[in-house]
N, C-alpha and C positions, 0 to 999 in steps of 0.2 A: 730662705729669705728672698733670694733671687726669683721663685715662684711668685712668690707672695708679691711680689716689687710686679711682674709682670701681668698679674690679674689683677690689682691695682690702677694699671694705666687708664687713663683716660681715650676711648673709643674714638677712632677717625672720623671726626663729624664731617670731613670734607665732600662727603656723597650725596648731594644734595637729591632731591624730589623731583627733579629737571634729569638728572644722570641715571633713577630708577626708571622713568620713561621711558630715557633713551636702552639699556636695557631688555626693556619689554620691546620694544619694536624691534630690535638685536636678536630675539631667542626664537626659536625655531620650533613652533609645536606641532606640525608637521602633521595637523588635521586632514584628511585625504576625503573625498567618495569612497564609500565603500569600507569605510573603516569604524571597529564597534566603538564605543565609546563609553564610560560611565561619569552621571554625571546629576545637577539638583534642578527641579526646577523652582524657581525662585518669584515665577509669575505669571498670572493667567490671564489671557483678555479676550474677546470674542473670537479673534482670530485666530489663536492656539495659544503659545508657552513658550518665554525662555527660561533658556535653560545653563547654568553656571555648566561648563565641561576645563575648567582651566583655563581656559582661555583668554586673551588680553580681551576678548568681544565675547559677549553671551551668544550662546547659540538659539538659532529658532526654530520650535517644532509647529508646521502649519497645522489648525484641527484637524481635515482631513487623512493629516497622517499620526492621529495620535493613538489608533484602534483598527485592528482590520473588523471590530464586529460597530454597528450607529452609536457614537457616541452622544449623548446631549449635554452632560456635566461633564467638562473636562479636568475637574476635580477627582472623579471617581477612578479617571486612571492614570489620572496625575497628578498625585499627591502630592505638597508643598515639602519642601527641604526634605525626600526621601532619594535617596541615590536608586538608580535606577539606570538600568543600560538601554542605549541608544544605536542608533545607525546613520549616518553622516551621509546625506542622499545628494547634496550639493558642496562643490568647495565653496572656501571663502568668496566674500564679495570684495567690495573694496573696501569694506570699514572692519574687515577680518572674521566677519560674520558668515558660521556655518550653518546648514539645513541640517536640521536632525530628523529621523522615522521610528514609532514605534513598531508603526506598522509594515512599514518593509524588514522589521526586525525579523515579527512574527510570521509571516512569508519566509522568508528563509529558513529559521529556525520548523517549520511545518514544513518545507520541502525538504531537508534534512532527517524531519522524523520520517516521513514517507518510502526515501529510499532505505533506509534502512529497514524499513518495513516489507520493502521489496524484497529485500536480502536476506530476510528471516523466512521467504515464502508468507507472509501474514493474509490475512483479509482486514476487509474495512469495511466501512457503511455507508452507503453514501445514498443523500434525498437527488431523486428526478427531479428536474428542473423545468426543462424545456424537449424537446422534439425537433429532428430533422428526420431527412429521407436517410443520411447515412447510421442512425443511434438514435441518443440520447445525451443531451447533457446533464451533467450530475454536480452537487455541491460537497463539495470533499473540504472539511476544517475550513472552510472562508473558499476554496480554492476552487475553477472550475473545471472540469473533468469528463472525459467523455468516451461514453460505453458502444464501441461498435455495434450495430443489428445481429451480426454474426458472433457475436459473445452475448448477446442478451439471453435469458431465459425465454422469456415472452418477446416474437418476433413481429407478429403480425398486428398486435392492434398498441403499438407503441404508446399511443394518447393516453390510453390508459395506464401505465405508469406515474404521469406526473403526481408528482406529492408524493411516492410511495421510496420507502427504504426499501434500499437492496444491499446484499451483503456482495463483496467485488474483491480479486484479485488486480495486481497488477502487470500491466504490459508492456508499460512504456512510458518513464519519467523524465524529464528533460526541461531543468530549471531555467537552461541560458532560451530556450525555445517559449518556453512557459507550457510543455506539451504533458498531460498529463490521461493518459491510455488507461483506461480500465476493465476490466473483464469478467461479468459473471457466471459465466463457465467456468473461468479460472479458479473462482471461489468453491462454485459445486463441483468440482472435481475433484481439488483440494480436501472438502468438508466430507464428501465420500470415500475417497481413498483412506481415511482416519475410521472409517467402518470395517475396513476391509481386511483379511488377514489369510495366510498361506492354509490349503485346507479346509477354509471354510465355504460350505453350501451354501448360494445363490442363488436366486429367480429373477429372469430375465426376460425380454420380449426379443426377438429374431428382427432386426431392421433391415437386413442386408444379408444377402446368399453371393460369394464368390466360387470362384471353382477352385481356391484354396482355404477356404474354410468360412465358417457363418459369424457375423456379429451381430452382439448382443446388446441391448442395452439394459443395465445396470442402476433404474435412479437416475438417471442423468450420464453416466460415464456408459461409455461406449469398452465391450469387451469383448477380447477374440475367441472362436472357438474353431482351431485349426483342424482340419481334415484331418489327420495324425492324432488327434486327440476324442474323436467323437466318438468311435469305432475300436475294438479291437480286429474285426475282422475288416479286410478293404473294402472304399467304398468308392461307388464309381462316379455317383452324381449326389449331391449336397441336396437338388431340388429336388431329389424324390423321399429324402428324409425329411427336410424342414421346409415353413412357407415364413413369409414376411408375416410379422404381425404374432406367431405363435409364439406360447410362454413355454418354455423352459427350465430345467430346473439342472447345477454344474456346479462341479468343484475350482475355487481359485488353485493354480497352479505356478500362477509367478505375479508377478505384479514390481511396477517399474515407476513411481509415482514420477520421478524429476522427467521423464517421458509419456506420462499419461496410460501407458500401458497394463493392461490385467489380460491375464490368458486363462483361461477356463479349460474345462474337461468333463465329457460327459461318460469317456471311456474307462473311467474310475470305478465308475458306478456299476458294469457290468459283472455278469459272476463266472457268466463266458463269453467269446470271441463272438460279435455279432446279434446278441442278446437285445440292444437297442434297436436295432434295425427288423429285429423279428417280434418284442413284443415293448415299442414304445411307452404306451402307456402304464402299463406294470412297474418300468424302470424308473419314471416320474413319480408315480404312488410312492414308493418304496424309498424315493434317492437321498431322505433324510436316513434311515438305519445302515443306508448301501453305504453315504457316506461315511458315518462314523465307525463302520465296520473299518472301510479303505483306512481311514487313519489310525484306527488300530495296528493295523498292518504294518503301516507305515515306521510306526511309532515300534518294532518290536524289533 
């Protein structure tokens, strides 16, 4: 009875429309820069959209920030009473009115997929854009990006690049900078070493003779072949076995990807100590069955 007697009562009209006011100017919604938001928009006019976010003031999204890709109907990505999350690019003004971004969203949210993409070792795509003396710049998801000359594939006639996709690693991400490093080396390095496997026969070209041992290149990737490894019997000079420019044929012997590293052997291939050095060309002919003899061997 006593229930019933108490949801019965009659509701305290004394709160008047003048004291919800007061209220709302009291409450604290603690809108910030930099803070996400969700929220409707409620109306569209030349100059962008507001937008309900709770607030005792609608918020406003300028066109310019309604898309990071050219908007012309700001309908199509801003649909009417569809909740939708936001990014708060201004505080309040005086009339409690915040700036909202769709487009500084999708910037951030794209520099977050990025570095993580970094962190997975990934590659990416990215269209040439423009030309300097130092690279190229590139367009990466909306974002601008730029491949040093010394990571390019193609160094010498840059111009011709532009318009073209390139697949690119990265080198260097840096949101608060807005610095975005890329590298297509890094990519063909990467997309090669996933060819490559301990044991297996290669051909190479000779680019470089040291006096401890010759490198190779690989397709792109650069591999060693160390004095200790090319000979069974000792050798005194590198330059009277190999020249720049000659092709090669070696077995992978280690390979170090998070270092860019492959070591080769040519000393695998022999049947005796010195056999390279006395009948090169035979050991070349042969160094596909030579190989798979060695890992026979290997393997027993």
């Amino acid at each position: 009875m006593n229930s019933e007697s108490k949801l019965s009562q009659p509701a305290n009209s004394s709160f008047t429309m003048d004291d919800f006011a007061k209220a709302l100017e009291t409450h604290d919604y603690q809108f910030q820069k930099g803070q996400v938001v969700h929220g409707k928009v409620f109306q569209l006019d030349h100059d962008g959209a507001y937008v309900d976010i709770g607030g005792k003031s609608s918020a406003f999204l300028p066109r310019e920030e309604a898309s990071l890709r050219a908007v012309i109907d700001l309908a199509e990505v801003l649909p009417l009473q569809e909740e939708l999350k936001f990014l708060i690019i201004r505080d309040q003004d005086a009339e409690g009115q915040v700036t909202l971004s769709r487009k500084q969203l999708e910037i951030q949210q794209i520099w977050e997929k990025l570095a993580q993409m970094q962190e997975g070792g990934q590659t990416v795509q990215v269209r040439v854009m423009g030309v300097n003396k130092g690279g190229v710049t590139v367009d990466l998801l909306g974002l601008r990006g730029f491949i040093p000359r010394s990571h390019l594939a193609e160094r010498d006639n840059l111009e011709a690049l532009k318009g073209h996709t390139l697949t690119v690693g990265f080198l260097e991400i840096n949101r608060n900078t807005n610095k975005l490093i890329l590298s297509q080396r890094l990519a063909t390095r990467s997309s090669s070493f996933s060819l490559l496997e301990l044991g297996q026969l290669v051909e190479g070209k000779v680019t470089g003779i040291k006096p401890f041992g010759v490198f190779v290149d690989l397709d792109g990737l650069s591999a060693l072949l160390h004095i200790k490894q090319v000979s069974q019997k000792f050798i005194e000079s590198l330059e009277k076995v190999f020249q720049v420019g000659q092709t090669i044929k070696a077995v992978i012997i280690d390979l170090d990807e998070g270092k860019g590293r492959v070591a080769i052997s040519t000393r695998i291939l022999e049947n005796f100590p010195g056999e390279l050095l006395e009948n090169f060309d035979e050991v070349m002919a042969s160094a596909e069955a030579r190989a798979h003899r060695a890992s026979n061997k290997t393997g027993e």
